[in-house]
N, C-alpha and C positions, 0 to 999 in steps of 0.2 A: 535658528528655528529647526525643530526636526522634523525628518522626513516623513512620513507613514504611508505605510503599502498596505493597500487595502486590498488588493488583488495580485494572486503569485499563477503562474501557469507555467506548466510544467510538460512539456511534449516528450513522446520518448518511444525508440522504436524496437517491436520484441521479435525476433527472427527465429521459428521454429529450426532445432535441428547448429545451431550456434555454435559458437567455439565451446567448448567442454573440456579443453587441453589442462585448463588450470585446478578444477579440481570436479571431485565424481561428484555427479547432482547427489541431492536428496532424496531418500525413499518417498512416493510417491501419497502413501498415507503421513508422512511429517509434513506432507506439503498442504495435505488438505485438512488436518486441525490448525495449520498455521493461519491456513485462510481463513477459516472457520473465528478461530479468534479473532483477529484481524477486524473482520465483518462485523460480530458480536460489539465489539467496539466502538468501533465508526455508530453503528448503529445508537448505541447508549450515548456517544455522544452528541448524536442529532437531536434525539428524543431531549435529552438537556437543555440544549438552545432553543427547542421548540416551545418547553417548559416558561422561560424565561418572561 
């Protein structure tokens, strides 16, 4: 019989100021079309399931 996860939770913790050793951030404007899309997304796909 298979399993099915209906529910996934994800916790996670963001520390201003963090190691940065491994490689140099991203410009600060790639950061905010990425989110920008990101959102734009999530967004279209709620609207979807709302659809339904």
């Amino acid at each position: 019989m298979p399993v099915e996860i209906r529910e996934l939770q994800i916790t996670t913790t963001v520390q201003e100021g963090g190691n940065t050793s491994s490689s140099s951030p991203a410009p600060a404007a790639g950061n905010d079309d990425m989110i920008a899309k990101c959102v734009e997304q999530v967004l279209e796909i709620l609207k979807e399931k709302t659809e339904r």
